[in-house]
Residue, then its C-alpha position, 0 to 999 in steps of 0.5 A: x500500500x503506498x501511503x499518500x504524499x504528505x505537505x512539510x510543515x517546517x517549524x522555526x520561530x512560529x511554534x503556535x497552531x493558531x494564525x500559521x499560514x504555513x500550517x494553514x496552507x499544509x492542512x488546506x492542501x487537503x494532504x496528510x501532514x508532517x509537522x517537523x521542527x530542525x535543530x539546525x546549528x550546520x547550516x553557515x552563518x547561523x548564529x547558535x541559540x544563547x542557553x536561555x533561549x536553549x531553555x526556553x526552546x525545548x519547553x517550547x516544543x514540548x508545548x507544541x507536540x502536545x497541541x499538535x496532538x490534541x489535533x491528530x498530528x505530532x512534532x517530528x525533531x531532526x538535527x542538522x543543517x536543513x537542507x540535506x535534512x529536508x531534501x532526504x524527508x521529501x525524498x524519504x515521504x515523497x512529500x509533495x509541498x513544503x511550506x514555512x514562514x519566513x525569516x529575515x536575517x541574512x544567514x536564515x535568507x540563505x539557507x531559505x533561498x538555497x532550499x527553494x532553489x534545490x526543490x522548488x522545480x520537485x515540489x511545491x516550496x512556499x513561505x509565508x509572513x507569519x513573523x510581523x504585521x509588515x514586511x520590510x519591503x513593503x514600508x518605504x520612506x517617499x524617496x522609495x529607502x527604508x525608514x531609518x527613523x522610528x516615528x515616521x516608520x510607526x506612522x506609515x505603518x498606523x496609515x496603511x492596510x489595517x493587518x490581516x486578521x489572525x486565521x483561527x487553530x486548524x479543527x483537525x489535522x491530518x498528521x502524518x507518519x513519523x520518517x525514519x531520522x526523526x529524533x526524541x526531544x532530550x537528544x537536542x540536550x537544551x537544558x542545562x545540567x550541572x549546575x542546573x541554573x534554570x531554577x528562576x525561569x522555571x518559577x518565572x515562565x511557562x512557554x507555550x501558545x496556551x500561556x502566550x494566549x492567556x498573558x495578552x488577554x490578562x495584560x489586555x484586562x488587568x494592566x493595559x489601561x495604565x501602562x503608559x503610566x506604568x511600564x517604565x516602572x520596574x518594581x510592579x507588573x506593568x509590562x505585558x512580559x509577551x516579548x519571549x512569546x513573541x521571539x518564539x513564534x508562540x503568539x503572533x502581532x497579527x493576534x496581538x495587534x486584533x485582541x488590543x484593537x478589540x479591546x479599544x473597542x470593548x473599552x475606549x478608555x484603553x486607548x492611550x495604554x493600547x497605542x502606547x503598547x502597539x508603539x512597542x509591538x512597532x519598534x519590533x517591526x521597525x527593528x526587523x527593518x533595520x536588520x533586513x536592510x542592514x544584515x550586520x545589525x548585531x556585529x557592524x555599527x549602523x551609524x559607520x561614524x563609530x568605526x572610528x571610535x576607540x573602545x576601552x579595553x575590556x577590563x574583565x574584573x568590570x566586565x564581570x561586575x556588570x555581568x554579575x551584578x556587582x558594579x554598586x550601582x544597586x540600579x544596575x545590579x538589580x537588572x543585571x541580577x533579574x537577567x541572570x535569575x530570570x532570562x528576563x530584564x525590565x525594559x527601563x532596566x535595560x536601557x539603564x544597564x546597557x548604558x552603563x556598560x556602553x557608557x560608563x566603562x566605555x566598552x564595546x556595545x556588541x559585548x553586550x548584545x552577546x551577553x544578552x543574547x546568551x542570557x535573555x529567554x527573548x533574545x532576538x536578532x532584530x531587537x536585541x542588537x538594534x537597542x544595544x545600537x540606540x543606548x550606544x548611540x550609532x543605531x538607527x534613531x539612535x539616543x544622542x551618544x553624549x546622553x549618559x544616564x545616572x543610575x542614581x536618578x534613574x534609580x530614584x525616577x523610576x524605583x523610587x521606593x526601592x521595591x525592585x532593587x530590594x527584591x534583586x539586591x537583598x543586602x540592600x533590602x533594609x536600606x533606608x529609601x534615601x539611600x537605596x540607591x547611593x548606599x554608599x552615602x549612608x551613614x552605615x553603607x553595607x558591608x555585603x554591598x559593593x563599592x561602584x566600580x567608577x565614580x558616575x561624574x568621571x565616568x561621565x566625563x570621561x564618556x563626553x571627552x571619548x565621544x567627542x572625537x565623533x564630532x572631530 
């Protein structure tokens, strides 16, 4: 008996069921189904997952062979590069169509063009945008280039097509048979073992559709309302905590950008927070843009005036007090120490902290981004090295490189009752509010605090005198 040709599903960052035009289009094919994800760390120039990320990948697929269960099919895992992985399944299924979405960084554009290219005129091969709400093509400035500024960018967007409404979770899936080489999920080895630092996520996180899901719809009812008053604010939940979700595929924009919409409506008084809160799902696309158009975003200076600028030399002893948390700054070490803990850092938090790296120790903006993208659970290509770019200066819409924060009166702006820093920094947990973020000026500093590594005002000044030659 010859079983029927199956359609590839190729999963990537689009680990849902519901709004997934490439699983859309396998299921509408009206053929059996082969759901398959590959742990592609082979193919040239793709850049390996951080440990964190690693963490929250294996939940992740976990999540998604279970869903795809309840709907008559499963996830098949392979390791490899991708090509020759795909071109032995098609060979090895006769499958007749292989769909997926589309990704946006160069190595990735490759491995997809070279893919297409190899089985296109065998089978049918289509991608789909199941990633953004506009793809970065598709918004250009009057002069026919990409926006290199956020604002107008944001508002192209709000003035064209309003974003194809999220497809619903397919009823039943046809799946089919799992091929010889498919591989159990453990053999990938994403978790960590000794020591096992994954304890803080644990308790922070569930990855999944069903928990992305239902964080927008608790974010939507409980929260949005005042999040443009409260998501600077790092000592209370103010934030909609999406963005791993969001790196992992397991909610898309389109869904997000139709439940805010909905809400307005259900509710006017939520517009301030909802635009406030799509302004941010922006920046996400602007982001995607800039890494499209620049491929190098993570690794090449956007503004190549900074080519010329002399970074500090490393010093590892700082280096690993900002990694640690460890620098007495209790601002910056209580996001350094929520990052390591968490896989996760406040938003506000991690402008301060990658502004003091950048800026007060004068070392290289792209050690942090690697930092971060080794630690953050929602390491992404796009955003992480275009905000690393922006507090550093020779991004895209960048912050002015002479603005330098205090972590003090950032400390004071925005934890100004100290909340967050004592949850993160507990030796500083009876510290008195005036000297929550300057211990040092207490009349008893703690002794299992450290002293700040630099002086803010020298630093400061030192940072103003670097950049300058920018100007030279």
């Amino acid at each position: 008996m010859t079983l029927p040709s199956p359609a590839l599903v190729w999963f990537r960052e689009d680990l849902r069921l519901a709004d997934n035009p490439a699983l859309l289009a396998a299921v509408d094919s009206g053929r059996p189904v082969l759901c398959l994800y590959i742990f592609d760390e082979d193919s040239p120039g793709l850049r390996a997952m951080g440990g964190a990320s690693r963490w929250w990948l294996h939940h992740s697929l976990a999540t998604l062979d279970a869903d795809l269960r309840k709907h008559g099919a499963r996830l098949d895992i392979f390791s490899g590069a991708a090509q020759p992985a795909l071109e032995r399944l098609v060979k090895q299924t006769g499958a007749e169509a292989l769909y997926w979405t589309r990704r946006y960084d160069r190595a990735g554009i490759a491995v997809d063009t070279a893919i297409k290219a190899a089985l296109g005129d065998r089978i049918e091969v289509a991608s789909f945008n199941g990633k953004l709400l506009v793809e970065p093509w598709t918004i250009k400035t009057r002069t026919g280039g990409p926006f290199r500024v956020f604002t107008p960018f944001w508002r192209a967007v709000l003035a064209g097509p309003e974003p194809a409404a999220p497809a619903p979770t397919p009823r039943e899936i046809d799946g089919a048979p799992t091929p010889d080489g498919a591989i159990d999920l453990a053999a990938l080895n994403l978790l960590p073992t000794r020591p096992d630092w994954a304890g803080g996520m644990r308790e922070t996180w569930t990855p999944g559709e069903e928990a992305a899901a239902q964080r927008l719809a608790e974010f939507l009812d409980e929260e949005v309302r005042d999040y443009a008053d409260r998501r600077d604010i790092p000592g209370v939940e103010g934030t909609s905590r999406l963005s791993p979700h969001l790196a992992f595929g397991e909610i898309s924009p389109r869904q997000i950008w139709a439940a805010t919409r909905h809400a307005v409506a259900a509710n006017p008084r939520l517009q301030r927070g909802c635009d406030k809160f799509l302004a941010e799902i922006g920046w996400r696309e602007f982001s995607y843009g800039l890494l499209f158009h620049n491929p190098d975003l993570a690794t090449k200076n956007f503004d190549d005036r900074f080519d010329r600028f002399e970074w500090a030399r490393p010093d590892e002893q700082m280096l690993e007090a900002w990694r640690r948390g460890q620098t007495g700054y209790p601002i910056v070490d209580a996001g350094m120490r929520e990052l390591w803990a968490t896989g996760y850092m406040h938003n506000r938090v991690r402008m301060i902290v990658a502004s003091f790296l950048v800026k007060h120790l004068l070392i290289d903006w792209r050690l942090g981004e690697d930092w971060f993208w080794d630690t953050l659970c929602d390491a992404d290509p796009a955003n992480n090295a275009a905000s690393w770019q922006w507090v550093a200066g020779c991004g895209a819409d960048a912050a002015p490189y002479f603005r330098v924060f205090n972590p003090v009166l950032q400390g004071e702006k925005f934890d100004a009752d100290g909340v967050y820093v004592r949850r993160w920094c507990p030796e500083l947990a009876d510290a008195p509010d005036r000297f929550v973020h300057k211990p040092w000026e207490a009349p008893k500093p703690p002794r299992n605090y450290p002293a700040p590594i630099v002086d803010h005002a020298k630093a400061r000044a030192r940072a103003l005198a670097a950049f300058q030659q920018l100007k030279e």
